[in-house]
N, C-alpha and C positions, 0 to 999 in steps of 0.2 A: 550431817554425817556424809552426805553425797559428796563432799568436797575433800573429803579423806582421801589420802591416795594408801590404798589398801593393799596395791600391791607393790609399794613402795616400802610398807610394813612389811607382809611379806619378805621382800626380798631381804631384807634387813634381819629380820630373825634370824631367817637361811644363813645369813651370812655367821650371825653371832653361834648358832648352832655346829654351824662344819669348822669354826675357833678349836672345840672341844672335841668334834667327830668330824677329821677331814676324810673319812669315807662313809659318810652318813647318805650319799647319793648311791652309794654299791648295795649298800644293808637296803635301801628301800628296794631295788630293783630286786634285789634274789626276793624281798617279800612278795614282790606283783609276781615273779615268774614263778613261785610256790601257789601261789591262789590260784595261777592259770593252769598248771598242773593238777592239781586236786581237787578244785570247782569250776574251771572254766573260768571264760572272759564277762562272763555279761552276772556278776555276783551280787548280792546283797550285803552289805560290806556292815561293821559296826566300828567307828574308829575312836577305840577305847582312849580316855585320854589327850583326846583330841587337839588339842591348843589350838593352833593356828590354823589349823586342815592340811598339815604337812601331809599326810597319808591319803587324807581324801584326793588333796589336789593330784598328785602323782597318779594316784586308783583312776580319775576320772579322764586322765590324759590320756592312757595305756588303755584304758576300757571303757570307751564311751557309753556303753550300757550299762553300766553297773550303777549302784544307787548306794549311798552313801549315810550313813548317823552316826555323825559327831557329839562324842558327852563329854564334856570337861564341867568343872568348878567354875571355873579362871575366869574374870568376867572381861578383862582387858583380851585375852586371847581368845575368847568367844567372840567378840568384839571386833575384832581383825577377821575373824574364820565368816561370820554373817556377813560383815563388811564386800570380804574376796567373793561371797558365793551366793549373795542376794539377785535375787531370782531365777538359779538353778534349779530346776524342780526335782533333779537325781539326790538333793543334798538337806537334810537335816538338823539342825542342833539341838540338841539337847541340856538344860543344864542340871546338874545332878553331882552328888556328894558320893563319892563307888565307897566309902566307907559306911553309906545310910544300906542298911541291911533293903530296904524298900527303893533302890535306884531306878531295879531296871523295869518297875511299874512305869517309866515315865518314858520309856522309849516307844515307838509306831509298828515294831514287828517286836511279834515271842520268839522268833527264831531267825538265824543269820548263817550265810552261807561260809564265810570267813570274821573275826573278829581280830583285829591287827591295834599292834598298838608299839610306838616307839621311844625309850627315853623318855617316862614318866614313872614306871610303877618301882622305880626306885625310892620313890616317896615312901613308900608304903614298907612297915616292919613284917614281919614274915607271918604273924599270926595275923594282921586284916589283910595282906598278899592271901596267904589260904583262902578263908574266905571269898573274898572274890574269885578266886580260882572255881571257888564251887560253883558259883552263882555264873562265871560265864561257860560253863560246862552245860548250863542247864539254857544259853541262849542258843550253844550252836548246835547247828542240828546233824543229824545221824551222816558220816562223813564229809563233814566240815571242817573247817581249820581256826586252828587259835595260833596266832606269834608274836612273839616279843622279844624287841631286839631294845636290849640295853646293858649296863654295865651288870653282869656276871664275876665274880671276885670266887676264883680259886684258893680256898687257904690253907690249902697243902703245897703252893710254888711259891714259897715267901719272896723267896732268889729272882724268879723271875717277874713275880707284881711289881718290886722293888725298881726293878732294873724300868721296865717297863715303862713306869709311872713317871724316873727321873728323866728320860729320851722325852716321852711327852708332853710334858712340862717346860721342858727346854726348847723344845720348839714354837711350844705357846708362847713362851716367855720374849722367844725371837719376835714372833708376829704380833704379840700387843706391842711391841715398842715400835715396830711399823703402822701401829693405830686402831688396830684389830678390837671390834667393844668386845668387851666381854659382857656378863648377865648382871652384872650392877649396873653397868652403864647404857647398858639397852635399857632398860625398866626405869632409871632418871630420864634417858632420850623421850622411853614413853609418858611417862608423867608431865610430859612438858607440851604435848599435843592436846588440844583443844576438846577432840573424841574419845583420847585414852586418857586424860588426866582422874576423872572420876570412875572408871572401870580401876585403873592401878591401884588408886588408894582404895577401892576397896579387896581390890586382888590382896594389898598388904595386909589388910584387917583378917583376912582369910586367913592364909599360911604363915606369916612371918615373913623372914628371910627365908632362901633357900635353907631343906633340912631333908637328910637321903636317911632313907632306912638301911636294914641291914645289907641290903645287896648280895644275897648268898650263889653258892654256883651255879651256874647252868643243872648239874647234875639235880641239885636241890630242886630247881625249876620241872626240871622232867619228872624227877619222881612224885612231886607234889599235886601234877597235872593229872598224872597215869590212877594216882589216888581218888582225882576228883571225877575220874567218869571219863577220862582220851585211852584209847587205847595203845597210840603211840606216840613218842616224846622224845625230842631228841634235836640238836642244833643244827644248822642248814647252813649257817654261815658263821664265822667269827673273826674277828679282829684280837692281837694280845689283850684289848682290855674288855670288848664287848662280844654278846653270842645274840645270834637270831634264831629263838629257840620256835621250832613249828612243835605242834601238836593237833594229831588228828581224832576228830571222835569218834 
C-alpha cells in the first residue's frame, strides 16, 4: 500500500466532488472560520462521516494543533483517509455504522470541541438523521459546535429549486463532456487500483449505489438540533442548493 499515491486519490475525489459543489472550497473555509470563532484554533475536532479526511485535511492545515477523528463506514474511503494521514499522530479513524445506536462507543474522546461534517448525511432519512442528532448532542461539549453543510431542499420555493437545479445541471452537463468523472466513474477508476479494488467491492456490498434520503430544509435541520440539546441553530452560509448549518450547545 506504500506504493499508492494517496494524494493522487485525494486530489481526484476533490476534483470529482467540486463536479457537483464548485464552491465546496468556500463552505469548508466559513466551517474552519466558525470553529475559530466559537472554540478557537487548537480544537478537538470529530469529523462526522468522514471519507476521504476532506475536513480533517483542511482542519489540520488552518490549525496545526488541532486533533482530528475521522468515522466513516466506507472502507475504500477509509482507505484513501489512512492512506493520506498515516502517521500523523493529531489524526484518527474510526470505523463505525452512525446508524448502530452503540457508534460512538468506539470513538477515543466522550467529548469534542467542534463535530463537522460535509455532504454525507443526506444518506440518512429524517427519523435515523434525529437520532443521530441526539447522540451527537451528547458528544459535544458545553459550547461547542456542530455543522453540516449539505444539500438543504426548501419545499415551499418549487419555482426556484426548479430553476436552480436546471442552471446546475447544465453546466455539469458542459463539464462532463470536457471529461469531468463524475461518481460512477470515479468508484470503476477506483475498483481498478490494486489497494482500492477490494475496499470498493466491499464499499458496494455495504450501500449499493448511491441512495439520498429525504434531504429536508435547513429550517428542519435547526429545529431538529434546538430539540436535541443546542441551544442555537441556524445557517452560516449557503449556496441556492446547499446550507452550512452551525449549531451551538
Amino acid at each position: 500500500m506504500s506504493d499508492t499515491d494517496w494524494a493522487g486519490w485525494q486530489q481526484s475525489w476533490d476534483r470529482q466532488q467540486e463536479w457537483y459543489m464548485p464552491d465546496r472550497e468556500e463552505r469548508f473555509r466559513v466551517m474552519l472560520d466558525m470553529v475559530e470563532a466559537l472554540v478557537g484554533p487548537k480544537p478537538r475536532v470529530l469529523d462526522l462521516a468522514c471519507g476521504t479526511g476532506s475536513i480533517t485535511d483542511r482542519l489540520l492545515k488552518r490549525f496545526p494543533d488541532a486533533v482530528s477523528t475521522g468515522v466513516d463506514l466506507d472502507p475504500a474511503l477509509l482507505a484513501i483517509a489512512r492512506g493520506t494521514f498515516e502517521g500523523d499522530g493529531r489524526v484518527t479513524f474510526v470505523t463505525a455504522d452512525l446508524k448502530d445506536p452503540e457508534w460512538t462507543k468506539e470513538l477515543p474522546y466522550d467529548t469534542y470541541d467542534a463535530v463537522l461534517t460535509a455532504t454525507a448525511l443526506h444518506w440518512l432519512h429524517s427519523g435515523p438523521l434525529t437520532a443521530l442528532y441526539g447522540q451527537v448532542a451528547g458528544l459535544v461539549r458545553d459550547g461547542g459546535v456542530f455543522m453540516n453543510a449539505d444539500h438543504m431542499i426548501d419545499t415551499a420555493t418549487p419555482r426556484i429549486n426548479a430553476a436552480e437545479r436546471a442552471q446546475r445541471h447544465a453546466r455539469m452537463d458542459e463539464e462532463k463532456a470536457a471529461g469531468v468523472l463524475d461518481w460512477t466513474e470515479w468508484w470503476a477508476l477506483a475498483a481498478k487500483d490494486p489497494a482500492l479494488a477490494g475496499p470498493t467491492a466491499r464499499r458496494f456490498e455495504i450501500y449499493g449505489d448511491h441512495a439520498d434520503g429525504d434531504m429536508p430544509s435547513a429550517g428542519w435541520h435547526a429545529d431538529t438540533l434546538r430539540a436535541a440539546g443546542f441551544g442555537e441553530a441556524r445557517p452560516v452560509w449557503c449556496s441556492p442548493s446547499d446550507t452550512l448549518l452551525l449549531a451551538v450547545k
